[in-house]
C-alpha positions, 0 to 999 in steps of 0.5 A: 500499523505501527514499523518497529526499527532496531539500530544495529552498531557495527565495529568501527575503523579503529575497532578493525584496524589490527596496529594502533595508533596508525595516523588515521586513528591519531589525526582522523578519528582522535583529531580536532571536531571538524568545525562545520561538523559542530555546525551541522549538529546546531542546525534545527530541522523543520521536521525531526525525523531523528531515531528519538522522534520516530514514534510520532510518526508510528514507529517503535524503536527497539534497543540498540544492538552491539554486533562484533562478529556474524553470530552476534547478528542472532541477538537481533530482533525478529520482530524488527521490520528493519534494521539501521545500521548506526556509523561509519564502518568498513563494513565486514561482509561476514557480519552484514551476510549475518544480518541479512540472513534474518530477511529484513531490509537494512538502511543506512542511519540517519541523523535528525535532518534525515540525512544519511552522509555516509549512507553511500558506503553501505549501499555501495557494499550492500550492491556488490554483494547483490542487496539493494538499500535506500539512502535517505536525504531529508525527512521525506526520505525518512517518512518514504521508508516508513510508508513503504515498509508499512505497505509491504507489512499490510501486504505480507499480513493480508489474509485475504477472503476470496469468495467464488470460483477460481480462476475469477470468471471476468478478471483474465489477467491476474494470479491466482496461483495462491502458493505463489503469492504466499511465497512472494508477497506472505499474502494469503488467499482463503477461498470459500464458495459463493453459496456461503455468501448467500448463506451468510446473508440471509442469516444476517439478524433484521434487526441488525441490518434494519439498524444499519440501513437506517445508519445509511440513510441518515448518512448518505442521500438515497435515491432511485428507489433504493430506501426501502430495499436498504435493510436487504443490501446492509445484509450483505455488508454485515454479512462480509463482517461477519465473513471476514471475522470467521475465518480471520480475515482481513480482506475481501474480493468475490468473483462477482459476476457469478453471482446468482442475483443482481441484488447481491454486488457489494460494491456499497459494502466494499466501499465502506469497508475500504474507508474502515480500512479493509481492502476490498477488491472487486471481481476476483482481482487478486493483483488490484486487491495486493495493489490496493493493499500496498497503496492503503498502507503507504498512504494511510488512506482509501484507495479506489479500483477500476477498469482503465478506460472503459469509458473513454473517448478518443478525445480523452486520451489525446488531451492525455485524459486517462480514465479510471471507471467502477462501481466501488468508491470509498465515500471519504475520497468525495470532494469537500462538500460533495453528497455522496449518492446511494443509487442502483447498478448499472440501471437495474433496478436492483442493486446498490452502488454509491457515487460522489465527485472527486476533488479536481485537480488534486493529484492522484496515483494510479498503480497496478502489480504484473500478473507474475508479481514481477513489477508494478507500474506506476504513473501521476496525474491530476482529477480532471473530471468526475461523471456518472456514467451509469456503467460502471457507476463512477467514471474518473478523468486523470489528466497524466504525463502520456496517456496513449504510453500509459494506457499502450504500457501499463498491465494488469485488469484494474489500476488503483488510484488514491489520492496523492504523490506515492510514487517514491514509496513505491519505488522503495517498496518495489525494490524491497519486494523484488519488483521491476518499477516502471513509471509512465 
């Protein structure tokens, strides 16, 4: 998903000033090029994050706009997801009311580096007139704005299927106040009930889902009997396809645990979904579904969801092992060179659930959103160990900072976890979304 940036040029200090010349026109704005400033100019970044360099890294840049006083700020794009304020001005608050009004963040400009170097002025003005912004110092800063704004973009365009009863019958602590959400976040939820599921799966065309299950089995090692029911659990994957495409949705989650039959949990189709770029989340869940959503747009991968520490121990948690345990993992997240494994769930007999090591020792984040949509939680740790634990399938072991804090302070049913270092994105997207960020 590509993030469309439009510089924004205010009047500068001479523009505003009502006498000229005055001595800081003369000596500071007409006066000698300050020598290290020629220096600074020279200097060759090792990343060139500069406005001009944007687009290989998925940014489109409008044409830059002049605004001289507040109605000008009309002429601004709408289709911007942010607007960047070029220059060192004195920064009139009717004009940045103006620009604010149309409901996109603003960032200070910054140069090829990444470096915003008079960036603090705006922040300071935006903070008294109570409006956060970030002041970017590098090329990560940069790439961290982009991320983030590309996660809330997912987020405020998720049309979401949610497929059973309201509120989820396994899920206690979550929001499913759809209209709250929508107001907050612009996510929408479209509810259908589970019996149209079924229908949809039963008219799935054999021929198709015998194709697909044969794609399934080339690709991944089927074991426990699964092979000959294959065709049956690829219905409920093409089924959701077909699902998500009739009501123009472009998400997923079921309150599975009303599902009339074993036979039907999706947790294969959902893992494969997620690696097509579809978030998935499983029983109703709608906070780990927005979660999962933010986090697969900010890093442009899979994200994996799961109950924290359902299959623990005490001696877990104090070698400050937390552990993150479900039947949903996107294959694309198995360690280099790991099988990724069809079996049952849950020792069934029926069903399907795929599980694959994870590359230990790489880092991870594990986020979740508060049920009032208020905050969001936030901690970093490394992949200690990967299990099979049956129930649920895939249990992973996350060495963290504290353990015992994590799991005595975080909230939320399911935590998300991807792989690597998100957190600086969403401390910029949680401030741009309203949110408190707590990190363990």
């Amino acid at each position: 998903m590509r993030i469309i940036f439009q510089p924004v040029e205010l009047p500068t200090e001479l523009e505003t000033w009502s006498k000229a010349p005055v001595m800081a026109a003369e000596a500071w704005v007409h006066g000698p090029v300050k020598p290290r400033h020629v220096l600074r100019d020279e200097e060759v970044p090792p990343i060139n994050v500069g406005m001009d360099s944007l687009e290989k890294f998925g940014v489109k840049i409008l044409e830059k706009v002049k605004v001289n006083k507040p109605e000008d700020a009309l002429r601004l794009s709408p289709e911007a997801d942010a607007y960047i304020i070029i220059g060192f001005s004195m920064y009139n608050e009717a004009i940045l009311k103006a620009i604010l009004a149309l409901g996109k963040p603003v960032f200070p400009a910054w140069d090829r580096w990444g470096y915003a170097w008079a960036g603090r002025f705006l922040r300071d003005k935006l903070e008294k007139m109570g409006v956060w912004t970030f002041v970017p110092y590098g090329a990560e800063d940069v790439l961290a704005i982009i991320r983030a704004l590309r996660g809330i973009k997912i987020v405020k365009k998720l049309r979401a299927l949610y497929i059973g009863d309201v509120p989820s019958h396994s899920v206690f602590n979550a929001c499913y106040n759809f209209n709250l959400i929508k107001r907050k976040l612009g996510s929408e939820f479209i509810r259908i009930p589970l019996n149209d599921f079924i229908k949809e799966i039963n008219d799935v065309i054999e021929d198709v889902a015998l194709e697909k299950a044969d794609e399934w089995a080339k690709r991944f090692l089927v074991i426990q009997g699964r092979r000959k029911k294959l065709p049956k659990y690829a219905r409920i994957y093409l089924a959701l396809k077909n699902l998500m495409k009739k009501f123009d949705a472009n998400a997923v989650t079921i309150d599975c645990a009303w599902l009339p039959d074993v036979e039907y949990v999706p947790c294969v189709a959902y893992s494969l979904l997620i690696d097509e770029g579809v978030p998935a989340g499983c029983e109703g869940d709608t906070n780990a579904l927005l979660m999962m959503s933010l986090l697969m747009g900010i890093s442009n991968q899979a994200v994996m969801m799961g109950n924290l520490n359902e299959n623990a121990t005490h001696e877990d948690l104090e070698k400050n092992i937390i552990v993150v345990n479900h039947d949903v993992l996107p294959p694309s997240m198995a360690c280099k060179g790991c099988q990724y494994r069809i079996m049952d769930f849950h020792a069934t007999g029926k069903g399907l659930t795929g599980f694959a090591e994870l590359e230990k020792g790489a880092l991870v984040t594990l986020a979740n959103i508060h049920p009032d949509l208020n905050k969001m939680w936030v901690t970093v740790g490394k992949i200690a160990w990967t299990l099979d634990t049956t129930h649920c399938r895939v249990s992973v072991g996350v060495e963290v900072k504290n353990a015992k804090q994590v799991s005595r302070e975080s909230f939320g049913h399911h935590v998300s976890l991807t792989y690597g270092d998100w957190s600086r994105e969403l401390e910029i997207a949680a401030s741009l979304l309203k949110m408190e960020l707590i990190r363990f």
